[in-house]
C-alpha angles and dihedrals in degrees: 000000000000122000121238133203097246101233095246092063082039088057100037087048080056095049100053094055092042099225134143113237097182107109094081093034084104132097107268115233099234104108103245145196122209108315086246088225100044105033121206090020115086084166098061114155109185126081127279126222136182120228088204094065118098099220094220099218119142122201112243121254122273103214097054115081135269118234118184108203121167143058105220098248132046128039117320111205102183100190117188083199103038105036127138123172117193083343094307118117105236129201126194126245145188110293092014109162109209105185118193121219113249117246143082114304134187094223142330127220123196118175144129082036096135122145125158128294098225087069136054126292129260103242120197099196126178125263096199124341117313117212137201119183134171100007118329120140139210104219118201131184147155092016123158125174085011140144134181109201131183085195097110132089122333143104093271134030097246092070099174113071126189111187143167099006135148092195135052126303108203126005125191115200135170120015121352124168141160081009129149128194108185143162100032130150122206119186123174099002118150111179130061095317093198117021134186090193103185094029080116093055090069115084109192115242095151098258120123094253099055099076141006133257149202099020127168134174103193133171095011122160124203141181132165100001153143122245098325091205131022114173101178122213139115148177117272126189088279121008137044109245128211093009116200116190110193116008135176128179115188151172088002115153120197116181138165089014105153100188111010095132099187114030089193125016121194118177100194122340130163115215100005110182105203111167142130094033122141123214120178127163108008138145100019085156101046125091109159123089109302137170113209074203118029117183132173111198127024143300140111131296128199158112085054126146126205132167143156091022142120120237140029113323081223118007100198129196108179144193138139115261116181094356139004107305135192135192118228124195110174145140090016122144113211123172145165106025129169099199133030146348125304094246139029123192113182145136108217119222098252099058087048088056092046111097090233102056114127109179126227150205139247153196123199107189158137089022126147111215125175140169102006121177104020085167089056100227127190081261122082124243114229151122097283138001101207117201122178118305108168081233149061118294103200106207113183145133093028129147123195133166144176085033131149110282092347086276116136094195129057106197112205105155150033090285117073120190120255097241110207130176139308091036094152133189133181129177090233138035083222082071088047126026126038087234148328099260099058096013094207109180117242087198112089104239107003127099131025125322 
């Protein structure tokens, strides 16, 4: 079972902050079956969390310091190398607690705020909710040991709020390392929700300075919006560009989302760590090639959950970067689709060309895929598409059904994947899972567990 904000809660959250939320109230145009978590709806506005998921909030530490910055209202500009408090300079340490007034700001700025990893980290925290509406940004940039959190007080646990908004809500830029932003909410933003904007600008060389480390986006909460995450980065001829070494991505909802594309976009990680999200109603304009989940690189993928939606539930382009690396797709639910198959594994032509491709392998299992391709796209709709990938793609303990031709593998390229036991398919869910809320498998062994 998944939790819901009661609307009450929903309407006196809405309240507080004094924002209209009436612009994605309506049904959303994507045929739908049953939302799965909310039966009988299909045009469910509130957001939708998982039990199951662990929020990963840690209290700050009690021995650093509180600072209290803000006045609710205004620009907020927060300087690691330019800040005075009551006329005292001020420089951060480890377990600092920077708490944010509560109220409705024009814009926050947080850079130059480093302090060292083998202590604890400095946590701005909310103190009320802190909103952000048409339009206002939270800028971050040259942040190390830090971790935005919208955890503090408020009347409900995501207390930074970005809301009706045609630009960009937060946008990370410089060096950050060993940083967290975590329990946000984002309704009706239409640009780039979450940007890394010169990611692009770093070409690895294996110093320090050449890529960016230790990232996480946890407890985030999003409804009617753009693309919620985009990390740049890519492969040239020669260099790996935007490197992100060590990524995860968790407890993030998106829900009534029309034209995203791309939910999360990730342009070269090594080691991403992308599991319990929940992605519902998205991409009911689209019809090219998407990704609700689009990474370059390699990591692991699982305990996901994505339904009524267009695209692959993970479209996956790996190689190996510093090590031996291995994609790993496994104990994901993806359902209802209207174009194209719930994972995709392949090295584009381009990054096998390029002097610094290093395959890598990959194991596709324990996944539970049903009703792929309603529109009935040239594409068929199936477990996994494989491309070329240089490795082994394991493919084992999966159950499908209600997929194009009965087949659980579409085949496009030189690798084919290494098809071991307990793939199982059945022409109806009916035949395979108990029901299509909780999508328990009735085959020992096979689906997700």
């Amino acid at each position: 079972m998944r939790k819901v904000l009661a609307p009450s809660l929903f309407c006196i959250f809405i309240t507080i902050i004094t924002l209209s939320f009436t612009s994605s109230c309506t049904k959303g145009s994507l045929p739908l079956v049953p939302d799965p978590d909310n039966p009988g709806s299909g045009s469910d506005t509130t957001i939708v969390k998982d039990t199951t998921i662990k929020d990963t909030i840690k209290p700050p530490p009690s021995s650093g310091r509180i600072l209290q910055l803000g006045s609710g209202s205004g620009n907020l500009t927060i300087d690691g190398n330019n800040l005075t408090i009551n006329g005292t300079k001020v420089t951060f340490k480890n377990g600092d607690l920077v708490k944010i007034k509560g109220g409705s700001y024009n814009s926050i700025t947080i850079r130059n705020v480093s302090v060292p990893t083998n202590g604890a980290r400095v946590t701005f925290i909310n103190d009320g909710l802190v909103a952000f509406t048409g339009g206002k940004i939270l800028s971050l940039s040259n942040l190390n040991n830090v971790t935005i959190s919208g955890a503090g007080q408020s009347s409900s646990g995501r207390g930074f709020a970005f809301t009706n908004s045609t630009y960009r809500a937060i946008m990370l830029s410089g060096s950050i390392n060993n940083f967290t932003l975590q329990n946000m909410l984002f309704k009706n933003v239409s640009d780039y929700v979450i940007s890394y904007v010169d990611l692009n600008s770093k070409v690895y060389t294996g110093e320090a300075n050449s890529f960016v480390s230790n990232l996480a986006f946890l407890n985030i909460d999003a409804d009617n919006v753009g693309p919620l995450i985009y990390l740049g980065g890519d492969v040239s001829s020669n260099s790996f560009i935007g490197l992100i070494r060590k990524l995860e991505i968790a407890n993030l909802t998106c829900i009534n989302s029309p034209s995203p594309g791309s939910v999360v976009s990730v342009g070269n990680v090594e080691d991403f760590d992308i599991h319990d999200n929940y992605v519902n109603n998205v991409n009911s304009n689209n019809t090219n090639h998407n990704g609700i989940f689009f990474v370059r690189g390699n990591g692991k993928f699982y305990h996901n959950k994505v339904t009524n939606h267009q695209g692959n539930a993970i479209r996956s382009w790996p190689y190996s970067i510093t090590k031996s690396g291995r994609v790993e797709i496994h104990d994901n639910v993806v359902y209802n689709s209207s174009q194209y198959s719930a994972f995709e594994l392949g090295a584009q032509p381009y990054i096998r060309a390029s002097s610094v491709y290093k395959p890598a392998n990959a194991a596709v299992y324990n996944n539970t895929v049903g009703r792929m391709n309603t529109g009935k796209s040239r594409f068929p709709g199936r477990v996994l598409d494989t491309y070329t990938t240089d490795g082994v793609i394991d493919f084992y303990n999966n159950l499908g059904f209600e997929l194009d031709g009965g087949l659980l593998i579409n085949a496009q390229g030189e690798t084919k994947a290494k098809v071991g036991a307990n793939n199982i398919y059945k022409n109806s869910y009916l035949e395979a899972v108990g029901d299509l809320i909780n999508f328990v498998s009735k085959i020992a062994g096979a689906g997700a567990k």
